[in-house]
C-alpha positions in Angstrom: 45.4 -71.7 235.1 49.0 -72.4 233.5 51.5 -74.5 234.2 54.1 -72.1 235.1 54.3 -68.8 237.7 53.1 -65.7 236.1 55.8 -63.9 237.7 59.2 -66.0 237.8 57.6 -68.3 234.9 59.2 -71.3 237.1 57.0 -74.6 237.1 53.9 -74.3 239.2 54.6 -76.4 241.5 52.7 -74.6 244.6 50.1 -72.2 244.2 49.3 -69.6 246.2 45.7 -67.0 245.8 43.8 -65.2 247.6 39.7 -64.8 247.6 39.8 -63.3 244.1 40.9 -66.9 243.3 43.5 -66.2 240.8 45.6 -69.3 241.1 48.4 -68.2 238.4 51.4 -67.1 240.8 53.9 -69.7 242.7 54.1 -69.6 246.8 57.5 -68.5 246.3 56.8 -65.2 244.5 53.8 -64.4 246.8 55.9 -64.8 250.1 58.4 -62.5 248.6 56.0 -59.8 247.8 53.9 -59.9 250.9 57.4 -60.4 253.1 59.8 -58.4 251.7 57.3 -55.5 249.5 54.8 -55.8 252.0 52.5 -55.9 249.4 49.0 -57.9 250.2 47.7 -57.5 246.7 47.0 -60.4 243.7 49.6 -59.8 241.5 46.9 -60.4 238.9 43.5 -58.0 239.4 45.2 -55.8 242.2 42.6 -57.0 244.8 43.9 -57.1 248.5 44.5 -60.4 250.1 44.3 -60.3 254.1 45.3 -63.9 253.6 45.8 -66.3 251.2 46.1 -69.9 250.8 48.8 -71.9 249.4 48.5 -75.5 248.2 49.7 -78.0 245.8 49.2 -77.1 242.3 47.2 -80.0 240.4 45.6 -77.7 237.1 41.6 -78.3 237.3 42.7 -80.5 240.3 43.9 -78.2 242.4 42.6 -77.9 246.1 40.2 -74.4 245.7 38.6 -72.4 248.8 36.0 -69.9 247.6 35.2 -68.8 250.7 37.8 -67.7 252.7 35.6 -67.7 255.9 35.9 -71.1 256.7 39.3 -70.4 257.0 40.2 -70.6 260.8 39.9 -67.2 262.7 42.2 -67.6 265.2 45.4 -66.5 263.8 48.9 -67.4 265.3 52.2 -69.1 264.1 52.4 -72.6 263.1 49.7 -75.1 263.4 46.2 -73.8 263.0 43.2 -76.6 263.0 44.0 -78.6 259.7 46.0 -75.8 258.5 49.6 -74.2 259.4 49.7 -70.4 259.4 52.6 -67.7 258.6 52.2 -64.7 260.7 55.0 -62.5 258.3 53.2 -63.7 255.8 49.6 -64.1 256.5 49.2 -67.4 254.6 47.7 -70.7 255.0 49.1 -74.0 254.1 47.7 -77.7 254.1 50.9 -78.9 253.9 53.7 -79.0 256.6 57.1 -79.2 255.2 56.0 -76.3 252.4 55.2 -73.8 255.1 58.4 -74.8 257.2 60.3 -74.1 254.0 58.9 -70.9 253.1 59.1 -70.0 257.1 62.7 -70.7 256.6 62.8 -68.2 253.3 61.5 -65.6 254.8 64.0 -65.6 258.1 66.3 -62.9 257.9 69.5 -62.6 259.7 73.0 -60.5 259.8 75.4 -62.5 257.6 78.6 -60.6 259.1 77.8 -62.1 263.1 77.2 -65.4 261.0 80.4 -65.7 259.5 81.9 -64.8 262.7 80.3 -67.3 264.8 81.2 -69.9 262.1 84.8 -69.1 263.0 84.3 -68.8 266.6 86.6 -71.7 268.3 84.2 -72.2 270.8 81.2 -72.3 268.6 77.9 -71.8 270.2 75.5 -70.5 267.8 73.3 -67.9 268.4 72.0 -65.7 265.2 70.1 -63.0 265.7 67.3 -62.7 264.0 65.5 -59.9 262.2 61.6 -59.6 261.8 62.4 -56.9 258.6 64.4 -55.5 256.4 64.5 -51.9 258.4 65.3 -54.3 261.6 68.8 -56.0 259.7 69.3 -52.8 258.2 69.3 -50.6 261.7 71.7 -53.8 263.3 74.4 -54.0 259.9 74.5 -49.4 260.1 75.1 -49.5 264.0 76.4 -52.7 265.1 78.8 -53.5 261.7 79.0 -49.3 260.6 77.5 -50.7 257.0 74.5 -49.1 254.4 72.6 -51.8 252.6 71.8 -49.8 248.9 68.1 -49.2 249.0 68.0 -48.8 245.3 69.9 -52.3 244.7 67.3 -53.3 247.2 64.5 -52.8 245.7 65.6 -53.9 242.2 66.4 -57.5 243.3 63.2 -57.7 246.3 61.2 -59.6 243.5 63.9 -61.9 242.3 65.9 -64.1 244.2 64.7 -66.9 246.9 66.6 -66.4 249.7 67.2 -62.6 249.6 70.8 -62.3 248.7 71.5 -58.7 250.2 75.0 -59.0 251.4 76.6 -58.5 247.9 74.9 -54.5 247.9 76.5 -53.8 251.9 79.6 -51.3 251.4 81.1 -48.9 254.7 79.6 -46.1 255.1 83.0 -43.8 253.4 81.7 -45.8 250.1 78.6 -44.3 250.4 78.8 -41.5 247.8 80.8 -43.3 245.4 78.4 -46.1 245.0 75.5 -44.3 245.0 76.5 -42.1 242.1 76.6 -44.9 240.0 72.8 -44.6 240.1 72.2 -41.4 238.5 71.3 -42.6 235.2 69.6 -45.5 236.7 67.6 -43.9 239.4 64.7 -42.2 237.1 63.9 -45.6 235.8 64.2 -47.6 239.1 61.8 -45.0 241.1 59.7 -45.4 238.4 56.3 -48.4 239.7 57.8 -51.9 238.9 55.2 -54.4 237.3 53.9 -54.9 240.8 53.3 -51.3 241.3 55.3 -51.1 244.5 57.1 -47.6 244.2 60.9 -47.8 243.9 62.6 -45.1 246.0 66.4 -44.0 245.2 68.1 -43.9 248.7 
């Protein structure tokens, strides 16, 4: 096990791995892949993870559960026996405020009704929220007449913390004109990324 994510090559500061054990990729990449990719497999042997467990990396130190059984089998949101469990996510944690922060990651919501509540005079806030990508994607095209890029999309899933989406919206008359700058990009983006998760061209 090294000291840094095998994805984002950040510090290893929380670990997250599933029964195949391979305890090589930060929490952070992990929730991003099984949240936003939907993608349950180690990002190391391929193996699929119903669940996996994140905890604080320590090297040779580091908390390890070889059997995944004695994990508990009641599974719901938030606090689960010694453990605190993320439905969207399917992970355990041993450690509160790490699975409120990556419960807070992984909340999606419109950033158009945000910015107007923010300048509502009367202020009440009350921001929708979205339990996917498809969700926030149907509300921004109907409620807000906005296409998120798919392609842009899926090109920055992998790489940024708190899913900065709002810079790839354009109305709906910009449509063609943005998407043909993708022609010469769009053989190599459909093409598997490293994760194997296909990249599809809108």
């Amino acid at each position: 096990m090294d000291d840094s994510c095998a994805v984002c090559a950040d510090t290893l500061e929380w670990v997250a791995y599933g029964p195949c054990g391979h305890r090589d990729v930060c929490s952070t990449c992990v929730a991003r892949l099984r949240f936003i990719c939907h993608d349950r497999r180690c990002c190391i042997c391929k193996t699929e993870c119903n669940v996996v467990f994140v905890t604080k990396a320590m090297g040779d130190y580091t908390k390890m559960i070889s059997d995944f059984s004695v994990l508990p089998s009641e599974l719901r949101e938030g606090r689960v026996g010694p453990y605190w469990y993320h439905e969207d996510t399917q992970t355990f944690f041993d450690d509160v405020d790490h699975y409120k922060m990556i419960k807070a990651m992984c909340r999606l919501s419109c950033n158009v009704c945000d910015n107007m509540e923010e300048q509502a005079i009367d202020g009440a806030k009350r921001r929708a929220k979205f339990r996917n990508i498809e969700q926030l994607k149907g509300h921004l095209f109907h409620k807000h007449k906005l296409l998120m890029c798919s392609l842009c999309l899926e090109g920055r899933k992998v790489r940024f913390l708190y899913f900065a989406f709002y810079n790839i919206l354009f109305p709906l008359e910009r449509a063609g004109k943005h998407n043909s700058g993708h022609t010469f990009a769009s053989f190599c983006f459909a093409r598997d990324n490293i994760f194997g998760a296909p990249l599809n061209a809108p």
